[in-house]
C-alpha positions as CSV (number, residue, x, y, z in Angstrom):
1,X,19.3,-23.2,-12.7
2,X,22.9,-22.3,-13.8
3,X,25.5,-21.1,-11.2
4,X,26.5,-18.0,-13.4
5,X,22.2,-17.4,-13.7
6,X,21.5,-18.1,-9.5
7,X,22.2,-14.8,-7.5
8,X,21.0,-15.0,-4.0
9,X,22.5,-12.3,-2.3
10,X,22.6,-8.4,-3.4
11,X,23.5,-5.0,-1.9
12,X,21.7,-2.0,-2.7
13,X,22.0,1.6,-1.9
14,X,18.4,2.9,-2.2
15,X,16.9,7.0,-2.3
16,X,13.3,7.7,-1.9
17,X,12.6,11.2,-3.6
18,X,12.9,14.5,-2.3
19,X,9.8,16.7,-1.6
20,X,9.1,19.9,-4.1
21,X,9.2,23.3,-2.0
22,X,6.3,25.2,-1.5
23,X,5.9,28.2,-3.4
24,X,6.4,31.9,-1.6
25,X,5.0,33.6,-5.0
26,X,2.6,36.8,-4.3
27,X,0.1,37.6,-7.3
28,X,0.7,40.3,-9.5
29,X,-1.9,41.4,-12.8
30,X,-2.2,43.9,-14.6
31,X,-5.8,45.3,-12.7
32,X,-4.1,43.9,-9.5
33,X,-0.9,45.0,-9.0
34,X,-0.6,43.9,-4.7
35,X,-2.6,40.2,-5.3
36,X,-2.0,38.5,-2.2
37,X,0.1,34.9,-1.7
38,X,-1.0,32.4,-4.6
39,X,2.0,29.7,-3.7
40,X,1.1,26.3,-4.6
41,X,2.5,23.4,-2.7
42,X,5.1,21.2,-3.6
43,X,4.6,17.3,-4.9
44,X,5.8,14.5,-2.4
45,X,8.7,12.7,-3.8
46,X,8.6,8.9,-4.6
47,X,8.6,6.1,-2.6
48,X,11.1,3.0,-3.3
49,X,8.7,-0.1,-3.2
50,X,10.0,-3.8,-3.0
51,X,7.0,-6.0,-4.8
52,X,7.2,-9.6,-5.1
53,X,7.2,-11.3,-8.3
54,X,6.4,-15.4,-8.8
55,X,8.0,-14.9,-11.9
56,X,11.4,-14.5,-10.9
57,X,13.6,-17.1,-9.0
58,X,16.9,-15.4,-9.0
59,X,18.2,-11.6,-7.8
60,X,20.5,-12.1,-11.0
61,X,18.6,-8.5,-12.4
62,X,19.7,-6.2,-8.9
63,X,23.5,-7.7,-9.2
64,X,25.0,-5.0,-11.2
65,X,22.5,-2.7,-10.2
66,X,23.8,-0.7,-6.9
67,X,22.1,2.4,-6.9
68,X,18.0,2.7,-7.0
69,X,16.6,6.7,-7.2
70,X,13.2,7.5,-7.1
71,X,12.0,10.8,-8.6
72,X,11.9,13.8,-6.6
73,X,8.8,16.1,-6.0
74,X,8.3,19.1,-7.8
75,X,8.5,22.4,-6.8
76,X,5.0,24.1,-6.2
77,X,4.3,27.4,-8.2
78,X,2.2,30.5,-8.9
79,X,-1.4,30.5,-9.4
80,X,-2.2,27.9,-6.9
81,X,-0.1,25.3,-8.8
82,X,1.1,22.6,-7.2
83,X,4.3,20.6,-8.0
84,X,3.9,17.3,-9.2
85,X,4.5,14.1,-7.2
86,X,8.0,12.4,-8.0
87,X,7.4,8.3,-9.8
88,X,8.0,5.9,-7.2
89,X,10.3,3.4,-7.8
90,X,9.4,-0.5,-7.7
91,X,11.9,-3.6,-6.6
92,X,10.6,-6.6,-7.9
93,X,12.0,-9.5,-6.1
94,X,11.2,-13.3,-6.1
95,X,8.7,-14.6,-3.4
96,X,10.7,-15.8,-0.3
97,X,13.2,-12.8,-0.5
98,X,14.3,-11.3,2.9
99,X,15.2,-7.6,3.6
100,X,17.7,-6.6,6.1
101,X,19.9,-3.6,7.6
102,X,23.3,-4.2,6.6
103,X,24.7,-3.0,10.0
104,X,22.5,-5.0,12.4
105,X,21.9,-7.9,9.9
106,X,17.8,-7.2,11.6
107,X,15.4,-8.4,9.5
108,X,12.7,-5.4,8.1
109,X,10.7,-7.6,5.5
110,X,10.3,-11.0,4.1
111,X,7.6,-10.8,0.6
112,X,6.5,-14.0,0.8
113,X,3.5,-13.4,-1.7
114,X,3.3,-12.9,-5.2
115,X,2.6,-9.4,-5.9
116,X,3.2,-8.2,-2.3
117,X,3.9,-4.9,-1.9
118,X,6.3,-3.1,1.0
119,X,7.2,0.6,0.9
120,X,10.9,0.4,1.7
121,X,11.7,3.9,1.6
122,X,9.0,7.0,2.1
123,X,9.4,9.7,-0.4
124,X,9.8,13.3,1.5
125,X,6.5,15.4,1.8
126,X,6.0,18.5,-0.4
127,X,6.4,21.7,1.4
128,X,3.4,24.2,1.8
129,X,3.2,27.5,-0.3
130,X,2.6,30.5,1.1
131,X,-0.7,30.5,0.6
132,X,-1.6,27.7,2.9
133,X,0.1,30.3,5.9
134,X,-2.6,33.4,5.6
135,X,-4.9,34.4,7.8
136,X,-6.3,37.5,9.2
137,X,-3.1,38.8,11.1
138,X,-0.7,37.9,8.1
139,X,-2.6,38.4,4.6
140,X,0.8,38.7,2.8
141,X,2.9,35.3,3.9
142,X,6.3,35.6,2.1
143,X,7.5,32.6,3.4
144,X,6.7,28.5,2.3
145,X,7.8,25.4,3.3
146,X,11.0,23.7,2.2
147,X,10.1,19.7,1.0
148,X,11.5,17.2,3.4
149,X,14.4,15.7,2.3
150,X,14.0,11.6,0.8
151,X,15.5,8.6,3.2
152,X,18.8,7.1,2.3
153,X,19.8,3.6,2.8
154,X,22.2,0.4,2.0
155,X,19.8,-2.6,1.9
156,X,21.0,-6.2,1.8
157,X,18.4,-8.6,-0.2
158,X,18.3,-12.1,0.8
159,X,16.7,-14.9,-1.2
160,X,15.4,-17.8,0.4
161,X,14.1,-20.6,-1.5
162,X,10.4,-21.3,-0.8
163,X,9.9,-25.2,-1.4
164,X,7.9,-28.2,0.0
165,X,10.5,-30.5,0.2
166,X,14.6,-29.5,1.3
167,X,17.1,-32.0,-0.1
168,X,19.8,-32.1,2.8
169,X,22.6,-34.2,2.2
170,X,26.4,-34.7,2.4
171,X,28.1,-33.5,-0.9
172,X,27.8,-36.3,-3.8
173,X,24.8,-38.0,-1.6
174,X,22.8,-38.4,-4.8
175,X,20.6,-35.2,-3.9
176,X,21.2,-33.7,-7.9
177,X,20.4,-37.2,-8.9
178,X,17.0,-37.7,-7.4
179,X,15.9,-34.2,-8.4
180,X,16.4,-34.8,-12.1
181,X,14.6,-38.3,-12.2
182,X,11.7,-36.9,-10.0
183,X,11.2,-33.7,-11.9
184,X,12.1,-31.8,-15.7
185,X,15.5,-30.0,-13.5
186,X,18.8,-30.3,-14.9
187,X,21.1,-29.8,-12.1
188,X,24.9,-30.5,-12.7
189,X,25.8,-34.0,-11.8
190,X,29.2,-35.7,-11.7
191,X,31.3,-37.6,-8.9
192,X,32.8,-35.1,-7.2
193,X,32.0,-33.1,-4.0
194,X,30.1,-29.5,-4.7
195,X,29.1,-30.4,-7.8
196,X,26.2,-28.3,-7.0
197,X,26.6,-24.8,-6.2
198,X,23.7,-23.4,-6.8
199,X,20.3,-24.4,-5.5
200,X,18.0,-26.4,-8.2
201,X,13.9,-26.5,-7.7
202,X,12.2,-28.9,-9.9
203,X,8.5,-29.5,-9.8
204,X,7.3,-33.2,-9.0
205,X,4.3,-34.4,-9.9
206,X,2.3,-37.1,-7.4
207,X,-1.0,-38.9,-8.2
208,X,-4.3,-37.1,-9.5
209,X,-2.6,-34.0,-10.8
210,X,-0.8,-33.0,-7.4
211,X,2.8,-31.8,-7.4
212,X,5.2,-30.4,-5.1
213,X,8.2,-28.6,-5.6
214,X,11.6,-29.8,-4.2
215,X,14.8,-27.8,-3.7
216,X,18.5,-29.5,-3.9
217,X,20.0,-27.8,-1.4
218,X,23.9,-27.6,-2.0
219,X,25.9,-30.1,-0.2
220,X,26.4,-29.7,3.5
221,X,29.6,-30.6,5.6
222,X,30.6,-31.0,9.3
223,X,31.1,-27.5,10.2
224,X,29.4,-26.2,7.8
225,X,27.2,-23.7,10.5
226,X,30.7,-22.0,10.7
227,X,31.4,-21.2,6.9
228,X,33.3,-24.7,6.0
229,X,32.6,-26.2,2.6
230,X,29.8,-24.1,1.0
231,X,29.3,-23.3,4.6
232,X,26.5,-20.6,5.4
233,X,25.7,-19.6,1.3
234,X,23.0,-22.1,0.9
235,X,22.2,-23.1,4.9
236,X,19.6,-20.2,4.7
237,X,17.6,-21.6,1.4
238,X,16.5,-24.7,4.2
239,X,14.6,-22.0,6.4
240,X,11.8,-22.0,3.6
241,X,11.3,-25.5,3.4
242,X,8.5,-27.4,4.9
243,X,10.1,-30.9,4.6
244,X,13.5,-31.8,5.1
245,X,14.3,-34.8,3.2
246,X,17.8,-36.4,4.3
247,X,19.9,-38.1,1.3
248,X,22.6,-40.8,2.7
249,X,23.9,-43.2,0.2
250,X,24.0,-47.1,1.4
251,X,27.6,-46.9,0.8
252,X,28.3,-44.7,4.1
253,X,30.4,-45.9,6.8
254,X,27.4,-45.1,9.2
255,X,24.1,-44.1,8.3
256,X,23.3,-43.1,11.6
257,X,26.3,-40.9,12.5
258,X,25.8,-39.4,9.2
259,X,22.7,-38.2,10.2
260,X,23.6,-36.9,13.3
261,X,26.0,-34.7,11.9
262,X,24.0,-33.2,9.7
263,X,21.0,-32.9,12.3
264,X,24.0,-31.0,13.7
265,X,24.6,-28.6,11.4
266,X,21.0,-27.6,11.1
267,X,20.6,-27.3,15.1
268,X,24.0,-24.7,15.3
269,X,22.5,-22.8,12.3
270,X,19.0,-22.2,13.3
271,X,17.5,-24.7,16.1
272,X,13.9,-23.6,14.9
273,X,14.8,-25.8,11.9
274,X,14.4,-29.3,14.2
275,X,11.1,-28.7,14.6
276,X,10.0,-29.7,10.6
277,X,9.4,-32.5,9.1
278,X,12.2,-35.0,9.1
279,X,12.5,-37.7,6.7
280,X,15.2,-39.8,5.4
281,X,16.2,-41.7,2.2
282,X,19.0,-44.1,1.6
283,X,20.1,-43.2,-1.7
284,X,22.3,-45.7,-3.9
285,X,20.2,-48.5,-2.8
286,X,21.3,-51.0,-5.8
287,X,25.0,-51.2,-4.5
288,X,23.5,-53.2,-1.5
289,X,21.8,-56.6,-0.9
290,X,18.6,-57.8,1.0
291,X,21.1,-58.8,3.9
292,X,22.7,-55.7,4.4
293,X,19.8,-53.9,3.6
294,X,18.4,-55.5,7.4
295,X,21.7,-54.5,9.1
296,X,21.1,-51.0,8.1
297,X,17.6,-51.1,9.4
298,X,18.6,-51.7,12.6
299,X,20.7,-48.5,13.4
300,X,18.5,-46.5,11.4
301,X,17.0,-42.9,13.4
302,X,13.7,-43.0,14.9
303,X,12.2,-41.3,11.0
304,X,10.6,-42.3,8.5
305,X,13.0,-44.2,6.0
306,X,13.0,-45.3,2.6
307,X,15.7,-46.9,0.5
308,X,15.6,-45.9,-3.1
309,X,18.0,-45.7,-6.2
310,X,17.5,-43.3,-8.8
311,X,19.5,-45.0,-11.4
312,X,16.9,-47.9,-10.9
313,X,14.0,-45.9,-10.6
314,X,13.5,-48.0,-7.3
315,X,11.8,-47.1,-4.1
316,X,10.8,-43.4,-5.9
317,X,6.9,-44.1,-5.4
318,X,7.3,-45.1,-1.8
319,X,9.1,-41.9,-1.5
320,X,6.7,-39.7,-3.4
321,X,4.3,-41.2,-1.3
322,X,5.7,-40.3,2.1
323,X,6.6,-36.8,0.9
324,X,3.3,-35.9,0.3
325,X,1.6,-37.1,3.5
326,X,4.7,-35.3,5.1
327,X,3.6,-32.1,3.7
328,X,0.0,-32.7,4.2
């Protein structure tokens, strides 16, 4: 994914279509000069639907768009006619994106389903015509319904990665690293904090034509639950994940505190997020020797560990390995 490609966030203001107006016309021929009421009634205007698309990975094509109309009902008309129905208006959005009010920040819909559907706004119902409103007491109704006016709304659309596996790591861990020798993704990688500042997926395949697919999650900091670094922008896209892989490079001044801090972050954001799949990886594993490599065990957490290096393809297997019964 490129940064300038990756849009997560949009704002839309979003019409549903006003209803046609029911007709008050009375009949008049040439042989019948006092027909009675022969209003038709007016068409419903059109819904705005949100439908999810597997297709798309990005809200990139709703970014400049910040107005969405659908059509409005016709009015209804002599001779019994009735107005047509106004189009509805679909919003195709990746899988895993989240709907919400803009003033309460509530939640009204998550499509987490390719081609799942969700009527965002109802169109306004068609008025009657008059002829709906005879009877024996009134045979000449001059009167019809008006259509009910369409909704109005600003909508805020969310998208939250859905992946297997969440890379979660300090910035320049080695997170962009392992994703591009695991899978065909070409994140951005140098040595320099926030190198990644969009989320990359890559697809990894695993024995007898399995795969999974694996999110680099952008670098997370101490205090990053209140906005620092990157700060909330990319916590969300760890919601969807199923496994939460932690990246610490050998090199750290302390594995173990390391992961606390970043256990941290997740706990402030959303506690619900403890409760998946925990495993951790000690990236950069060629810097270190056998030796060290026992001191570090010792003060590991109580997960399951692997040390690997991506520049040696070492430990990547055993990895692979433990994702997968981690997801299973």
């Amino acid at each position: 994914m490129q940064s300038s490609n990756f849009v997560d966030y949009v704002k839309i203001f979003c019409r549903s279509g006003k209803g046609g107006a029911g007709s008050k016309h009375l009949a008049r021929y040439k042989y019948v000069p006092k027909g009675g009421p022969d209003g038709g009634n007016g068409g419903n205007g059109g819904n705005v639907i949100v439908k999810g698309n597997a297709q798309l990975w990005t809200l990139l094509h709703l970014k400049y768009t910040k107005h969405i109309f659908a059509e409005n009902g016709q009015n209804g008309s002599s001779n019994l006619k009735s107005g047509s129905s106004g189009n509805d208006i679909i919003i195709e959005v990746p899988v895993g994106t989240v709907i919400k009010n803009p003033d309460t920040e509530k939640i009204e819909k998550e499509i987490t389903q390719d081609g799942e559907t969700y009527v965002l706004l109802k169109g306004g119902k068609g008025g009657l015509g008059n002829n709906y409103f005879k009877s024996a007491t009134n045979q000449t109704p001059r009167y019809a319904q008006p259509g009910e006016a369409g909704q109005e709304a600003w909508k805020i659309f969310e998208l939250k990665i859905l992946a297997d596996v969440g890379l979660v790591g300090s910035p320049n861990a080695g997170k962009s690293t392992l994703l591009s020798v695991l899978s065909a993704a070409k994140p951005k990688i140098a040595d320099y904090p926030f190198t990644t500042l969009t989320p990359d997926i890559g697809i990894v395949a695993y024995n007898d034509n399995k795969s999974f697919i694996m999110a680099d999650i952008p670098g997370i900091i101490e205090g990053a639950h209140e906005g620092k670094g990157l700060g909330l922008r990319f916590l969300r896209h760890i919601e969807r994940n199923s496994v939460l892989l932690f990246i610490i490079p050998a090199d750290s001044n302390n594995i173990n505190s390391e992961y606390e801090i970043l256990l941290n972050e997740l706990y402030q954001y959303d506690p619900q997020l403890l409760h998946k799949n925990r495993l951790l990886a000690i990236s950069k594993s060629d810097l270190i020797d056998d030796e060290l490599e026992q001191n570090i065990i010792k003060n590991l957490p109580d997960i399951p560990y692997v040390f690997i290096s991506s520049w040696k393809n070492y430990g990547l297997e055993k990895l692979k390995t433990m994702i997968w019964n981690a997801i299973e």
